[in-house]
C-alpha positions in Angstrom: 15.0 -27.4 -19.5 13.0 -25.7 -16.6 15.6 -25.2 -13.3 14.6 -24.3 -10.2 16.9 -22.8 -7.6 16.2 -22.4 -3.6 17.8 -20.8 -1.7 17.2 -19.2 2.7 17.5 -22.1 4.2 18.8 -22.3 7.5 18.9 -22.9 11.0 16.4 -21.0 12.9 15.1 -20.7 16.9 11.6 -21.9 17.8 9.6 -18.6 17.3 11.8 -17.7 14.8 11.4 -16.7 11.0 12.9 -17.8 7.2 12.1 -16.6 4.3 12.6 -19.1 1.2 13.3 -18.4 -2.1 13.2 -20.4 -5.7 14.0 -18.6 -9.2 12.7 -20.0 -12.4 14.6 -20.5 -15.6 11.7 -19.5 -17.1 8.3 -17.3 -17.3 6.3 -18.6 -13.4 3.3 -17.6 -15.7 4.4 -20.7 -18.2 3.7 -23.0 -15.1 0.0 -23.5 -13.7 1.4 -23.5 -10.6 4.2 -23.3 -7.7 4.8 -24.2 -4.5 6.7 -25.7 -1.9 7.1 -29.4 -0.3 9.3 -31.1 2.2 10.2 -33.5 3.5 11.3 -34.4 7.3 13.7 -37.7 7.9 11.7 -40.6 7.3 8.6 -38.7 6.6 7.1 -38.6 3.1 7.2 -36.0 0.8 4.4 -33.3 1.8 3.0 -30.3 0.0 3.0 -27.0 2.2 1.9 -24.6 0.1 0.8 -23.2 -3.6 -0.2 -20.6 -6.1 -1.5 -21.0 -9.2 -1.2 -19.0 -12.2 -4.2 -16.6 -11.3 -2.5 -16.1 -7.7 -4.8 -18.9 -6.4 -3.3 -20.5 -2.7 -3.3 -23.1 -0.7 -2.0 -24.3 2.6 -0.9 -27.2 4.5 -3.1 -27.2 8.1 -0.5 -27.3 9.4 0.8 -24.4 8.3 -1.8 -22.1 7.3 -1.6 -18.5 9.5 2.0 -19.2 9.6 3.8 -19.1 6.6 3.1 -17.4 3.2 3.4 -17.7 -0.4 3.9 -14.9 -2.6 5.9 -14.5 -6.0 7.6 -11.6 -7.6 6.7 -12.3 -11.6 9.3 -9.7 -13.1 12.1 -11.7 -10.7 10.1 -15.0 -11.7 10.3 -16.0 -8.4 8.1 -17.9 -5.5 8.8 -17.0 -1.6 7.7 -18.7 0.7 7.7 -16.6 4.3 7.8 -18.8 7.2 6.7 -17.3 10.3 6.5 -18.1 14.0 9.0 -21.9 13.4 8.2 -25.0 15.0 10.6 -27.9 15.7 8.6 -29.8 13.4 8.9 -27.3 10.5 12.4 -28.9 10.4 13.1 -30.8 6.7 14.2 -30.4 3.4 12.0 -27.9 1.3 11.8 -28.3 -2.3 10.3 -25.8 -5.0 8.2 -27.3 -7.1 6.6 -26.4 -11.0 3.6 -27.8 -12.3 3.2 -27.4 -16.1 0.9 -28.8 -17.8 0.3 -29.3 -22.2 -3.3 -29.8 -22.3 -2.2 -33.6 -22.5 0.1 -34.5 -20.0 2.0 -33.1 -16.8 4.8 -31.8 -16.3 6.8 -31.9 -12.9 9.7 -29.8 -12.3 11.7 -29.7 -8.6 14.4 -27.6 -7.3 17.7 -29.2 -5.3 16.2 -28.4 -1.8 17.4 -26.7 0.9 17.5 -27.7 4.2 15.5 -25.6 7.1 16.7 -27.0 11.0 14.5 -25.6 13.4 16.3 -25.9 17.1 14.7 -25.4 20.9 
């Protein structure tokens, strides 16, 4: 059973920075990728960023300059480094695994934690 665990939420000025964290039950290598999604109140679910298992990334727009996504393989953890917040930055972020079997895939998701950006 894969578990993800994210923790650095917060609440954070305008301007201001977070840094996010998720640890993996298991070898990050095991998953083809990582990332991060959230979700605002009454907003869909929304990817912000990823990395593959080569180190491969990808951004949102609407976030890309801003935040980062990095991962520490001998702490099998994915950060996610949120620079220079925006109101709407506020929502839930969730860590998310992608594994796949060569047949199917697999979808794994952390509890979330909550990021509040205020004016």
């Amino acid at each position: 059973q894969v578990q993800l665990v994210e923790s650095g939420g917060g609440l954070v000025q305008a301007g201001g920075s977070l840094r996010l964290s998720c640890v993996a039950s298991g070898n990050i290598f095991s998953f083809n990728r990582m990332g991060w999604y959230r979700q605002a109140p009454g907003k869909q679910r929304e990817l912000v960023a990823y990395i593959s298992s080569m180190g491969t990334t990808n951004y949102a727009g609407s976030v890309k300059g801003r935040f980062t996504i990095s991962r520490d393989t001998a702490k099998n953890t994915v950060y996610l480094q949120m620079n220079s917040l925006q109101l709407e930055d506020t929502a839930v972020y969730y860590c998310n695994a992608l594994r796949s079997n060569g047949i199917a895939m697999y979808d794994y998701w952390g509890q979330g934690t909550q990021v509040t950006v205020s004016s």
